[in-house]
C-alpha positions as CSV (number, residue, x, y, z in Angstrom):
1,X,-29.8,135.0,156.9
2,X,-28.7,131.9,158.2
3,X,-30.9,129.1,159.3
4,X,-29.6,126.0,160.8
5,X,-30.9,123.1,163.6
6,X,-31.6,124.4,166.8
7,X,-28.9,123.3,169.8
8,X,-29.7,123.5,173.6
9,X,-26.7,126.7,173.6
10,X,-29.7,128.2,171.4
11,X,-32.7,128.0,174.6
12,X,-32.1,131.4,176.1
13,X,-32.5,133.3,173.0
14,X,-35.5,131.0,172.2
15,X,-37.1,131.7,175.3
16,X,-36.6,135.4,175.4
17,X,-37.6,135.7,171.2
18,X,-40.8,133.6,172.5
19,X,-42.5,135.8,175.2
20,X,-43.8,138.7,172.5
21,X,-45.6,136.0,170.7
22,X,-46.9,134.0,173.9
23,X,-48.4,137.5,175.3
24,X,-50.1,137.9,171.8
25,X,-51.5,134.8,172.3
26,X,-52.3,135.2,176.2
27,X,-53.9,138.4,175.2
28,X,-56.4,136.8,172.6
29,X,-57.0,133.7,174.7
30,X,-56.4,134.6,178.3
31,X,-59.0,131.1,179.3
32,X,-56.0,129.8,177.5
33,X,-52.5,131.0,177.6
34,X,-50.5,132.2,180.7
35,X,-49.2,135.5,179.9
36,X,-45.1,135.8,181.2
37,X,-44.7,132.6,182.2
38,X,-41.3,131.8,184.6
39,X,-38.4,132.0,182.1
40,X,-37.2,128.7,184.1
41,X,-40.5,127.1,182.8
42,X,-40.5,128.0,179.5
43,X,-36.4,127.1,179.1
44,X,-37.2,123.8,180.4
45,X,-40.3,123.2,178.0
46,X,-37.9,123.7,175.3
47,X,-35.0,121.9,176.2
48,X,-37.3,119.0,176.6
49,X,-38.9,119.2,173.1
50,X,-35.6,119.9,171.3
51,X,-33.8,117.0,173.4
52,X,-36.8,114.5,171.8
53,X,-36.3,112.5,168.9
54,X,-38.9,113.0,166.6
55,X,-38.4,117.3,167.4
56,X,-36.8,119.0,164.8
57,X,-36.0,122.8,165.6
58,X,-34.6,125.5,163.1
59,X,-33.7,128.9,163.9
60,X,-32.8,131.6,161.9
61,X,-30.2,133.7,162.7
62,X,-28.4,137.0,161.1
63,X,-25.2,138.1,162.9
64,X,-25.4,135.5,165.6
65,X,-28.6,136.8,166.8
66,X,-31.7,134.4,166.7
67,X,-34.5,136.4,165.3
68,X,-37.0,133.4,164.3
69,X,-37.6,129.8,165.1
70,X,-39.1,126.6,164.0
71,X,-40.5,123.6,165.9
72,X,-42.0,120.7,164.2
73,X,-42.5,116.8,165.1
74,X,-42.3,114.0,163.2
75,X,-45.1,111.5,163.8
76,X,-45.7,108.1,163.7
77,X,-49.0,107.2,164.3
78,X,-50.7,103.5,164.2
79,X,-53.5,102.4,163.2
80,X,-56.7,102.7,164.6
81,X,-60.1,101.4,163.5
82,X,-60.3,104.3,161.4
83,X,-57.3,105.6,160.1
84,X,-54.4,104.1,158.3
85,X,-50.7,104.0,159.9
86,X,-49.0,106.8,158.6
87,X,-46.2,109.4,159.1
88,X,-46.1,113.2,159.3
89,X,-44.3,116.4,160.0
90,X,-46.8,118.3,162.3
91,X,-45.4,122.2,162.4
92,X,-46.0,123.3,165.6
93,X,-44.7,127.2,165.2
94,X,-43.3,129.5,164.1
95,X,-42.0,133.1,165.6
96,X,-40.5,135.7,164.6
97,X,-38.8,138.4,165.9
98,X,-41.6,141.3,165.5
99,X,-39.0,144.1,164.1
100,X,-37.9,141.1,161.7
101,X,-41.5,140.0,160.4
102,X,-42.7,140.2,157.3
103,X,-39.4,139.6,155.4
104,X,-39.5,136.1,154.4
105,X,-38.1,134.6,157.4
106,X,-41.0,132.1,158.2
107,X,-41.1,131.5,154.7
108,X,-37.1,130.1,154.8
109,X,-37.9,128.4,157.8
110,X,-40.7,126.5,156.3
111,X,-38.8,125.9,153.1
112,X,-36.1,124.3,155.0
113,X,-38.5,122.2,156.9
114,X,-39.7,121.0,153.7
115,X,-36.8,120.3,152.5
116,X,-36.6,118.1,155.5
117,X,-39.7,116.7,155.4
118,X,-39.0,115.9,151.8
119,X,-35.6,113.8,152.8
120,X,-37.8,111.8,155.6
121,X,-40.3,110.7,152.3
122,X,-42.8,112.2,154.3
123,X,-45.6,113.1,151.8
124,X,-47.2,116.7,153.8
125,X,-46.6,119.2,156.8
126,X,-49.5,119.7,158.9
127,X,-50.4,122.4,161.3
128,X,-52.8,123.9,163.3
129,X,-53.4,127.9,163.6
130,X,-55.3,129.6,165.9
131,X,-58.3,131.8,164.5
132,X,-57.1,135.3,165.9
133,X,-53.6,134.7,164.1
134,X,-54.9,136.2,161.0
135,X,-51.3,137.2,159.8
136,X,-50.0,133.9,160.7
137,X,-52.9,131.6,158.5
138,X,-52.2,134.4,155.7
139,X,-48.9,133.6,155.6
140,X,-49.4,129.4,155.6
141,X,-52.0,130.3,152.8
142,X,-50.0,132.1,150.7
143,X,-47.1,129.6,151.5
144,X,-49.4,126.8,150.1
145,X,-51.3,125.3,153.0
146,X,-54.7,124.5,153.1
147,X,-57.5,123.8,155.4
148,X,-58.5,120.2,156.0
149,X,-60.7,121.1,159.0
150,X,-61.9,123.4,160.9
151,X,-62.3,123.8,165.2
152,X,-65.0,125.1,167.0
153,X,-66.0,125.4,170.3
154,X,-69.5,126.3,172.5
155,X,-68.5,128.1,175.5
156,X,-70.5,127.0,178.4
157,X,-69.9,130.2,180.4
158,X,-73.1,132.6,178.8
159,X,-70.1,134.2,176.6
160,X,-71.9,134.9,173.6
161,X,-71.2,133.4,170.5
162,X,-70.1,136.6,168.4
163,X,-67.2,137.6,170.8
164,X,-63.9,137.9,169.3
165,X,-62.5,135.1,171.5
166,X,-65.3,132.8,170.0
């Protein structure tokens, strides 16, 4: 397993390793994610975020196929009247391959975002996970993340408070 910056030569097998996960996710939140969205769309949404300076992309790749990927930003963000400046790597994602999950490949991904992180002096890595992504918030636990707070949200549509998309 190799895993190394992402280029823009990278963006087709990005795109086409993203559309299992982005169904999952359309699937548990359809009042929230498209399910197949245009290829075009999606390869233009990522050429944008790797081409932007504070983006930094991994993939990891095993005979010169992509079967996972990183993205993460680095932040800068002022002060307001009531938080201090400060700086952080925000981990937007990860996915994985699903015939190559749960063999330590989001683990090596986020160990060599770390070890970015770490170069940058940045003291944590931030992220947000969605509450039907059980595997993926078991696998930031056991990595070492921890809550700092918690979303929740009061549909206004009568959908009752104990559905699974609640």
């Amino acid at each position: 397993m190799k895993i190394r910056r992402a280029t823009l030569a990278d963006i087709p097998q990005l795109v086409t390793l993203n559309a299992p996960t982005q169904n999952e996710h359309a699937e548990a939140m359809p009042e929230k994610f498209r399910t197949d969205p245009p290829v075009e769309d999606v390869a233009e949404a990522f050429r944008e975020s790797i081409d932007e300076p504070s983006s930094f992309w991994l993939v990891a790749e095993t005979d010169c196929e992509v079967v996972g990927f990183l993205k993460s930003e680095f932040r800068d963000r002022e002060q307001s009247w009531c938080t201090i400046p400060h700086r952080t790597c925000y981990l937007g994602g990860i996915v994985v391959a699903p015939s190559h999950r749960r063999k330590g490949i989001g683990r090596q991904l986020v160990e060599a975002l770390q070890h970015e992180a770490r170069a940058q002096e940045l003291p944590q890595i931030e992220l947000d996970v969605f509450g039907f992504n059980g595997a993926a918030k078991a696998m930031y636990e056991n990595l070492g993340f921890q809550p700092v707070m918690e979303r929740l949200k009061l549909s206004l549509d009568g959908e009752k408070p104990d559905s699974p998309q609640g």
